[in-house]
C-alpha positions in Angstrom: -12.7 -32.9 -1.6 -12.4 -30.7 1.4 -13.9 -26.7 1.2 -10.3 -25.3 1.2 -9.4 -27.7 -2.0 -12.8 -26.6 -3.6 -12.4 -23.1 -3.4 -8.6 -23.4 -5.1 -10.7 -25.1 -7.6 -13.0 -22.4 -8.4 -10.0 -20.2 -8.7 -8.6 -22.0 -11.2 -11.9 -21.9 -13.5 -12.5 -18.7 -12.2 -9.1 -17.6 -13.9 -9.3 -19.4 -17.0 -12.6 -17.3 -17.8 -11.3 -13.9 -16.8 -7.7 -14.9 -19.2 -10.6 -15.9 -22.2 -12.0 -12.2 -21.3 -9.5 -9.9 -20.6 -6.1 -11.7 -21.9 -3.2 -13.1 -19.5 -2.0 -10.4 -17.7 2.1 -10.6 -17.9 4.7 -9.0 -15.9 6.6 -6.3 -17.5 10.3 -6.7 -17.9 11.2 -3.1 -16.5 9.8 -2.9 -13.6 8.8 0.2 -12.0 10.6 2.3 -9.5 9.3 0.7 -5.8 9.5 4.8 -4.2 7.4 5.4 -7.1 5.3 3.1 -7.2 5.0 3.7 -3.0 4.2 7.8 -3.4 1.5 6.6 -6.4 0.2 4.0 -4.2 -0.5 6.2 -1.3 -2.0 8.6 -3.9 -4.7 5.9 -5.1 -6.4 5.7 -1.8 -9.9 6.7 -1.6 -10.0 8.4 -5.2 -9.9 7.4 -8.7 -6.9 5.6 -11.0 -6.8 9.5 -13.5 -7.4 11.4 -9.9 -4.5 9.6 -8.6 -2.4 9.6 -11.7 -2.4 13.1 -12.3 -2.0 13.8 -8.7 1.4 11.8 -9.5 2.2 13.6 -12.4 2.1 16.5 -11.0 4.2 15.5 -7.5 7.0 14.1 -10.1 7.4 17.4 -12.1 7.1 19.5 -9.2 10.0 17.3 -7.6 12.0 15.0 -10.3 13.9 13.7 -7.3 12.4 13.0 -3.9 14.9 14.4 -1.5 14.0 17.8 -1.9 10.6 16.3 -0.3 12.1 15.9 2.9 12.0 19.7 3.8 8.7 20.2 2.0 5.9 21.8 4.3 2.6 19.3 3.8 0.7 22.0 2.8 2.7 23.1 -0.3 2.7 19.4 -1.0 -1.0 19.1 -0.6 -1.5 21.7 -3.1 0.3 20.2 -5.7 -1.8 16.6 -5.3 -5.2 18.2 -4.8 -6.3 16.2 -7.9 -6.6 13.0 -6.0 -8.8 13.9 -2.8 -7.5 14.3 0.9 -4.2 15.9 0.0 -3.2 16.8 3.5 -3.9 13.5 4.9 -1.4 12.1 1.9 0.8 14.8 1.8 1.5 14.1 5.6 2.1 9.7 4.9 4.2 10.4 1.9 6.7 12.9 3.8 6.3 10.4 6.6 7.4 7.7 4.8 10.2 9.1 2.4 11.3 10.3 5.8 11.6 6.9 7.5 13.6 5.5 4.4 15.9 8.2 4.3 16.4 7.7 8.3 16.4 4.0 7.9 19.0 3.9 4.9 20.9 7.1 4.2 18.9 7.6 0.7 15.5 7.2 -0.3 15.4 4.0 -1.9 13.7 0.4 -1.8 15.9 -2.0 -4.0 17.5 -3.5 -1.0 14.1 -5.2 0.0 14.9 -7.3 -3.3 17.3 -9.5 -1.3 15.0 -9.9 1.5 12.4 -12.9 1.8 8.7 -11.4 0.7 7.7 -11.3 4.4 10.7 -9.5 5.8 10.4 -6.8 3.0 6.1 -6.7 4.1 7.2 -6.4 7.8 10.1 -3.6 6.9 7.5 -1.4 4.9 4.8 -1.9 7.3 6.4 0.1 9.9 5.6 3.1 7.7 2.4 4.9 9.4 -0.1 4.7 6.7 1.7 1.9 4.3 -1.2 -0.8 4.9 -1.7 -4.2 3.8 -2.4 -3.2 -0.3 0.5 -0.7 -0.4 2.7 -3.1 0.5 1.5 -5.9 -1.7 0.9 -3.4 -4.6 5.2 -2.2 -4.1 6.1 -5.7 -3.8 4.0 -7.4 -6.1 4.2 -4.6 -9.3 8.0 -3.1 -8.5 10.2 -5.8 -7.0 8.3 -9.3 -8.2 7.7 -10.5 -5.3 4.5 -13.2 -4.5 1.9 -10.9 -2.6 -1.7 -10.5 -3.8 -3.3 -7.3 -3.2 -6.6 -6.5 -2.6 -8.4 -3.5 -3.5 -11.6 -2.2 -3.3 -12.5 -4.7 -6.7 -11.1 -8.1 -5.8 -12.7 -7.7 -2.4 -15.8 -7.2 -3.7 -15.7 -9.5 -6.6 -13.9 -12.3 -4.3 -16.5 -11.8 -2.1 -19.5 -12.2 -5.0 -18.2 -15.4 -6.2 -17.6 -16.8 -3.1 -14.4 -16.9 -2.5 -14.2 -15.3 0.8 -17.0 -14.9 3.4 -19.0 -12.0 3.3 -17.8 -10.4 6.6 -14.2 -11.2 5.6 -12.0 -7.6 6.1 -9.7 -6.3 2.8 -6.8 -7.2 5.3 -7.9 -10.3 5.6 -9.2 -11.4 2.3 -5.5 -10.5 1.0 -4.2 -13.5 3.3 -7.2 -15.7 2.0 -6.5 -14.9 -1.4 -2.7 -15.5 -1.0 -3.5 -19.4 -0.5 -6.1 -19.8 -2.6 -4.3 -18.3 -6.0 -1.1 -20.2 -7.1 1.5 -17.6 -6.9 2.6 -18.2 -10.5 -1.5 -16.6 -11.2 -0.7 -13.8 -8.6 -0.2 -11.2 -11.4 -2.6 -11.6 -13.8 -5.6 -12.9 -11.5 -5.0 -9.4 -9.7 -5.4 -7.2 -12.5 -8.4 -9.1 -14.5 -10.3 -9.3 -11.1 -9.9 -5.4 -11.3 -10.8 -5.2 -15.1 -13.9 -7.2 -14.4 -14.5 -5.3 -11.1 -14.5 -1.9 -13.3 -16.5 -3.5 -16.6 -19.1 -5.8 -15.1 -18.9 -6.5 -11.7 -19.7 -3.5 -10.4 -20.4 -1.8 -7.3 -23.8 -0.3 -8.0 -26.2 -2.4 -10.9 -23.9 -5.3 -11.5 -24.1 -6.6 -15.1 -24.8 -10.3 -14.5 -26.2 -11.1 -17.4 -23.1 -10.1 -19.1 -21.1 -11.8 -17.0 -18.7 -14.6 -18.2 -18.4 -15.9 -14.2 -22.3 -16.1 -13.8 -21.9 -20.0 -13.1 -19.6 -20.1 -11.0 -21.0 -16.4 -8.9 -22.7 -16.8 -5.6 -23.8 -13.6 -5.6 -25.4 -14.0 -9.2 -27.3 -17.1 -8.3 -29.1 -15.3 -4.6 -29.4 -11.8 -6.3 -29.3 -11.4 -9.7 -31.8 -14.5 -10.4 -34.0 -13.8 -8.2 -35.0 -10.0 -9.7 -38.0 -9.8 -12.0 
């Protein structure tokens, strides 16, 4: 068995445990708006889910619809989303990008990537300034279905832990690594309960190895965690 086939092993066992843990993670039915999910996306960078949240919260009831965004000065947007950290900075990529999809299509909608192939509809959003690798996944993936795998700040550092992408490997690139490793059909739910675990256990600062339910099968457990008094 070759490394490539051993690692898509370990996947497998890797997502049985975290299912045993946290539950299989299904899609929902209704599926959530893909601008919406976009403008939250954006929000989430660089702060916290409830930071982010009620940055959106508060964005949505100060503008139900976007349009009116279009001839919003950044500042009075950053305002509103102080909650969740460099508002100016995010004020600026989400007019930017409702900008380029009302230019691009008339309206400010993202439906019609659902009759594009999953790497057209990547390519189309990445010429957004700002819209990396994650947002993109994180639209396509949650809002329209489609088999991407994100990879945020958790699943690259519990990928990385266990071993299932090198050390040095980028978030950009892990999400391609990733992408072949996981079946797509285990896209969904390995994404969230490697968060889950990321946020419960496997955490940045004093990991909780001896709680862990992946300590077998952890790389990271067996140099580090072992080896402390």
């Amino acid at each position: 068995m070759d490394a490539r086939a051993r690692l898509r092993k370990k996947v497998l066992y890797v997502d049985k445990r975290l299912a045993a843990v946290y539950g299989r993670q299904e899609p929902s039915a209704r599926k959530d708006d893909p601008v919406d999910t976009l403008i939250e996306t954006i929000l989430s960078q660089n702060t916290t889910d409830a930071n982010s949240h009620r940055a959106f919260l508060a964005l949505k009831a100060a503008y139900p619809t976007w349009e009116p965004l279009l001839r919003a000065r950044p500042s009075s947007v950053a305002r509103i989303i102080r909650s969740g950290g460099l508002a100016a900075m995010k004020a600026e990529r989400i007019i930017a990008s409702l900008r380029y999809i009302h230019d691009s299509r008339g309206e400010i909608e993202l439906e019609f990537l659902r009759d594009m192939p999953p790497a057209d509809a990547d390519a189309w959003l990445s010429q957004m300034k700002g819209v990396g690798p994650k947002t993109r996944a994180i639209v396509l993936l949650f809002s329209l279905g489609m088999p991407l795998f994100p990879v945020d700040t958790h699943v690259h550092r519990v990928s990385r832990r266990l071993g299932l992408i090198g050390q040095k490997t980028s978030r950009a690139a892990a999400q391609d690594e990733l992408a072949e490793l996981v079946p797509e059909t285990k896209y969904y739910s390995f994404h969230i309960n490697l968060i889950e675990h990321g946020r419960r256990i496997c955490r940045a600062r004093n990991p909780r190895c001896q709680d862990c339910r992946l300590e077998s099968l952890c790389d990271y457990a067996s140099s580090q965690c072992k080896a402390q008094p």
